[in-house]
N, C-alpha and C positions, 0 to 999 in steps of 0.2 A: 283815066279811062282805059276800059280794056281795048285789050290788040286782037283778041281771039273770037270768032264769030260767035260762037257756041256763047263767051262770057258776057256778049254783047246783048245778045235773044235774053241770058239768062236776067241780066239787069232788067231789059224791059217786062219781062214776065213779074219779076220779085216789085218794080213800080205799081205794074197793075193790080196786083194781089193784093200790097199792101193798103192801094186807096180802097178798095174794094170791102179789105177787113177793117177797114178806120171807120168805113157806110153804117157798116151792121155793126159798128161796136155802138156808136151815135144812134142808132134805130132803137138800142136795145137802151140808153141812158134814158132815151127820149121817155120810150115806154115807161121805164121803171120811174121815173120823176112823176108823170103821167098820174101811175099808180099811187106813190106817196104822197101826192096831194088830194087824191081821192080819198084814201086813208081818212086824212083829217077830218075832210067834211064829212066824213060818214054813211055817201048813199051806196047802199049795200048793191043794188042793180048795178049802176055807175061802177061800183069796185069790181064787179063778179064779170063786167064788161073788159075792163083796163088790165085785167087778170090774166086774161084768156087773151087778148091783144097781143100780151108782153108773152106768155108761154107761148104764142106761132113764133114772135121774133126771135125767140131763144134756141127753141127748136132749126130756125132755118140756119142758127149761128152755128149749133153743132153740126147740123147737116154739110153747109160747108166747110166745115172745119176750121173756123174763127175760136169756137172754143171744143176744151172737150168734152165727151160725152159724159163723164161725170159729173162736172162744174153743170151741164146741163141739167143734166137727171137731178141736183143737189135742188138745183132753182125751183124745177117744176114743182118737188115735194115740196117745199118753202109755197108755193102760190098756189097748189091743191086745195087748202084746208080756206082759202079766201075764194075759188069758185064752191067748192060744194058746200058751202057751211059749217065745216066740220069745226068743231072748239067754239060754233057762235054761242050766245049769253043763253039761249033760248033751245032748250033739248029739241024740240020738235021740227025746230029749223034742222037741224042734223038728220034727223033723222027722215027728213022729207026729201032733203037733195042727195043724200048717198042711198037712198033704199035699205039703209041696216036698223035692226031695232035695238036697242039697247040691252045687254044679258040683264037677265031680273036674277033674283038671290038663289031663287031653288037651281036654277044653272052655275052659281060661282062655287053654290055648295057640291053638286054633281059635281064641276070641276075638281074641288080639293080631294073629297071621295077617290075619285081616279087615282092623282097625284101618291095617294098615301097607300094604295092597294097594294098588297106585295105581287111581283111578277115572279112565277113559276120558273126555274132553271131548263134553260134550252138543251135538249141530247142532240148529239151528232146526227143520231138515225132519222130522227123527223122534226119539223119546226112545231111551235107552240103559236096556236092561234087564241085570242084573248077577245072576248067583245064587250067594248066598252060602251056607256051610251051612248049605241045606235053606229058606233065604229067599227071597224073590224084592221087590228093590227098582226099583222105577224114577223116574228123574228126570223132573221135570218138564220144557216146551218152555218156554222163555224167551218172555216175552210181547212182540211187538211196540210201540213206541209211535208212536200216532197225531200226524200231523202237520198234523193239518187246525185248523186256528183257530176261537175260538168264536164264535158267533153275537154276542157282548159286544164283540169286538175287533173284527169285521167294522162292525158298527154305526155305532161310534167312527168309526172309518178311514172308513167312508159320508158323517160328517158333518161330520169335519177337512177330507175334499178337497172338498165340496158350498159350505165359508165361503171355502176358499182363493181357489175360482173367481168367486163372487162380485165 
């Protein structure tokens, strides 16, 4: 046992933290079990429920910092595509719960078009602006670099030729 106050406070603080992160690790088992039994039977409402359950419990783990934010952010993308549809059997399902439409051919072709266009060489003096379907990109001006010496090398060089002459 400690002798020192400070390492005394410090024990009961690290006690209570750790029951605290054992709650939300168990909130977060419970959830996901939850969910993977949902899974099986297959009711899509029921899952897109248990989904969204388990993504607050996760959320509140990173928030207190039980886990981190990456591990969090990893899950959420993992349980996205199980609330909005995305990847379900049935295109329209997808396409109902994210609000996107699917690109049809005349756009993948547009796409490759772009892809293969030659882009015009940037000058110094002014940027090149390009407009692509319905885009407008422009290149940056190549930056300059300065040739001027630093105050460090000028210094040096003051006090190399200052011994020479001596």
């Amino acid at each position: 046992m400690a002798n020192i106050k400070s390492s005394k406070k410090s024990i009961r603080k690290i006690a209570k933290r750790t029951l605290r992160n054992k709650a939300e690790k168990s909130r977060i088992k419970t959830a996901s079990k939850k969910l993977e039994a949902l899974k099986e039977s297959g009711d899509a409402e029921a899952i897109k429920a248990a989904a969204k359950a388990l993504m607050s419990v996760v959320d509140k783990a990173g928030k207190h910092g039980v886990w981190h934010e990456n591990k969090v952010n990893r899950i959420k993308g993992r349980l996205t595509p199980l609330i909005f549809g995305v990847g379900s059997k049935k295109a329209g399902d997808a396409t109902e719960a994210t609000g996107l439409v699917p690109p049809s051919a005349e756009d993948a072709e547009a796409t490759v078009a772009i892809e293969t266009s030659e882009v015009p060489e940037v000058t110094a003096k002014k940027a090149v602006a390009k407009t692509t379907a319905g885009k407008k990109t422009v290149a940056k001006r190549p930056v300059a670099k300065k040739t001027v010496a630093s105050k460090a090398t000028a210094t040096k060089a003051k006090k190399s030729s200052s011994k020479k002459s001596e």
